[in-house]
N, C-alpha and C positions, 0 to 999 in steps of 0.2 A: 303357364308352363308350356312347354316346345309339346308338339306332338309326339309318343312314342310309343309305336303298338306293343313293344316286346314290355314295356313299364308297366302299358294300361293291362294286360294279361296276368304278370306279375301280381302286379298289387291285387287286382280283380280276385287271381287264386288262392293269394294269403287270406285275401278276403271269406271267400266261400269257404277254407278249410276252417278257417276260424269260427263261420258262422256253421259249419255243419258238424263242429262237435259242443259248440261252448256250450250247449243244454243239457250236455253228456256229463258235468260235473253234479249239476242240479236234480236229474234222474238218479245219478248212483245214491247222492246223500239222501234222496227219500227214501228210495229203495232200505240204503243202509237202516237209516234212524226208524225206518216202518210209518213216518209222519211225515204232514205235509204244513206240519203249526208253522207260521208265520209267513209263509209262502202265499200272496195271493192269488187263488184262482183266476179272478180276472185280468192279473195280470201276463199268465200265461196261455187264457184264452185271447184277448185280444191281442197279444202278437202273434199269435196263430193264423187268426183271422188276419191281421195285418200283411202279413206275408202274403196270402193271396192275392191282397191288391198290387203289392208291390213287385207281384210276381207277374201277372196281368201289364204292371206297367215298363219292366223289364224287356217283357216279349215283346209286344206291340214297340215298342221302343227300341227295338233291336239294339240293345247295349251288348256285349260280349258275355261269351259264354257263361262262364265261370259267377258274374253277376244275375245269373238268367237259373243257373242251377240252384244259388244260394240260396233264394226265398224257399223252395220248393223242399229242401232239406229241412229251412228251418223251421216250418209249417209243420214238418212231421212231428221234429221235435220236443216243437210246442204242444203237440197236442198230446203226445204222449205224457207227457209232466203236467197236465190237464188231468186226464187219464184218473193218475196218480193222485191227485187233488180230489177227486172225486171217491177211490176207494179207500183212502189214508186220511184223509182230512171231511170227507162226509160221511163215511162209512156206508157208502153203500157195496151192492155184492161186485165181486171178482169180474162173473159176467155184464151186467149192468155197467159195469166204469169203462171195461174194453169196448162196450156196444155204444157206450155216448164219445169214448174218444174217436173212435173207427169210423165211426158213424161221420161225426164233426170232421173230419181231414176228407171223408167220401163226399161229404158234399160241398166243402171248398174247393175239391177237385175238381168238381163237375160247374161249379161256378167259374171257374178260372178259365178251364176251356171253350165253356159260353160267350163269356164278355170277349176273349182273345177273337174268336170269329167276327164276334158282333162289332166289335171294332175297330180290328184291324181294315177291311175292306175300307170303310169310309176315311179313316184315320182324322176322326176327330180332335182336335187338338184341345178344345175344352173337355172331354169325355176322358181322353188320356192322361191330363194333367188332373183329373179329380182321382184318380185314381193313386197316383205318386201321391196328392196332396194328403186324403184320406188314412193311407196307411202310415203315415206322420201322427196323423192326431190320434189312428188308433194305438198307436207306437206310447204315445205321450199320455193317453189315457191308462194306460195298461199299468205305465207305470206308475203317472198318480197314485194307483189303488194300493201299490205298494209303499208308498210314501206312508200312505193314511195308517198301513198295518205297523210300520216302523212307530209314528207316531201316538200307536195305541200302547204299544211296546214298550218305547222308549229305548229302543234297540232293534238293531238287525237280526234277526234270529230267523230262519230256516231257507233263509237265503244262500246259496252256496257265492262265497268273492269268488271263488273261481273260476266261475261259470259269468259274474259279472267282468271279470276284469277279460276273460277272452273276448267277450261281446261287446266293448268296448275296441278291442282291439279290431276287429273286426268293421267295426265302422269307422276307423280310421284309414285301414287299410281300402276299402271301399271308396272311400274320400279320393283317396289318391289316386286310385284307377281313374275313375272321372277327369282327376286334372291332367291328366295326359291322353284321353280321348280329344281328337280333332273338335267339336264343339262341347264345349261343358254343360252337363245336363244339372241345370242349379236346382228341379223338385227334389232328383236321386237323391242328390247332396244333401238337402234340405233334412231326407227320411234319417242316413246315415249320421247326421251330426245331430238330430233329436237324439239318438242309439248313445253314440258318446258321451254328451253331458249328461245326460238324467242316469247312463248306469255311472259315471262317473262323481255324481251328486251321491248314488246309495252305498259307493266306497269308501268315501268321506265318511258320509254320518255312522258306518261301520266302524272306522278308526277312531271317530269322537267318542260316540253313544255307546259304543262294545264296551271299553276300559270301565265306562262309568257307570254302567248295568252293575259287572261286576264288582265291581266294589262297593254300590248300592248295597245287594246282597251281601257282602260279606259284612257290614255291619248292621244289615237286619237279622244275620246269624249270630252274630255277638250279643246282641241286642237281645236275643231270645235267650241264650244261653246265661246272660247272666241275670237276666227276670227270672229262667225257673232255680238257680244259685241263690236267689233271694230268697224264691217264694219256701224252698229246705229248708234256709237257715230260719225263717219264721215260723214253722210250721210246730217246733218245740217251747216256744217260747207260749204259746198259746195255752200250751196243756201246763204252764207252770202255776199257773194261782189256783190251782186245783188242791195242790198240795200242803198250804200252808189251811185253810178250809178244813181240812181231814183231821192237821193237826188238833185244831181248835176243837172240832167236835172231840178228840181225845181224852181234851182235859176234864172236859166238862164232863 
């Protein structure tokens, strides 16, 4: 594609807007539902984590703003919905879930601004590309874990689509910033098109595995209801040979 600053900005910002709230759906529903079942931990610590490197390789990489703020939003994000995994879904105390998420975001902070000094000066080209390439695999790892909870499942459940389907959008829009920067940065691209397929993979199997959860259920609720219909209608039948017995000793 042609060069075109006012596009790469554009897209850049639809991008960051998209990624600095799409976690904002997935916090309310914990929040709401008080639980964090089905939701993998891991897989909102390690985009957490991910985000720092990707933050890291934004800077040092001087890409435009708007991609440069994104990670750094969505880092919080993450960790916040971590947070929540930890006092909903591990039960541990109030204080304790705030001190391991605070805590976790404090000191990505403090790594992000490390590595940016440590290598920006030299501008390593191998040290920089580990760093685009890493927060890929942490990207891809994260969500593995939720794949595995899906597939314990047999369903999507406490995953918010809407929180998938913005973050998704988000690295589309991403996408496209890049193709209208003067040279294409193909690791960026690389992070944001993991982001796209794999939450675009847990939407699918939402639309498949959801319908068929429920209706699972609703004939394992049949299934019960007329097992305990039977087990009434037998329950009288049992106490019947009692009575012809009673007769007998009568006669006699």
């Amino acid at each position: 594609m042609p060069t075109n600053a006012v596009a790469e900005n554009v897209f850049g910002t639809l991008g960051t807007v998209c990624w600095s709230i799409q976690l904002v759906p997935q916090v309310w529903k914990s929040y709401r539902d008080k639980s964090t079942e089905g939701l993998s931990d891991w897989l909102v610590l390690s985009w957490g984590i991910a985000a720092g490197f990707l933050g890291i390789y934004a800077i040092v990489q001087n890409l435009n703003v708007p991609l440069i703020v994104q990670p750094q939003l969505f880092a919080l994000l993450c960790m916040i919905s971590w947070g929540q995994c930890q006092y909903y879904g591990s039960s541990r105390p109030k204080w304790q879930s705030l001190l391991l998420g605070g805590g976790a975001l404090a000191l990505l902070g403090v790594f992000e601004v490390a590595m940016v000094f440590a290598v920006r000066p030299s501008m390593n080209a191998s040290a920089i590309r580990f760093f685009g390439v890493f927060s890929s695999v942490l990207l891809a790892l994260g969500l593995s874990s939720q794949y595995y909870e899906i597939y314990q499942r047999k369903e999507v459940i406490g995953v918010s689509i809407a929180f998938m389907a913005v973050d998704l959008l988000g690295g589309v829009f991403s996408d496209l910033s890049l193709a209208f920067k003067p040279k294409f940065d193909s690791v960026a691209a690389a992070t944001y098109t993991v982001v796209v397929v794999m939450d675009g993979v847990v939407i699918l199997l939402a639309w498949i595995l959801n319908p068929l959860a429920r209706r699972r259920r609703a004939r394992e609720a049949l299934a019960l209801e007329v097992s305990s219909m039977d087990a009434e209608r037998t329950e009288p039948a049992e106490d019947q040979p009692a009575e012809p017995e009673m007769r007998e000793q009568g006669q006699v």
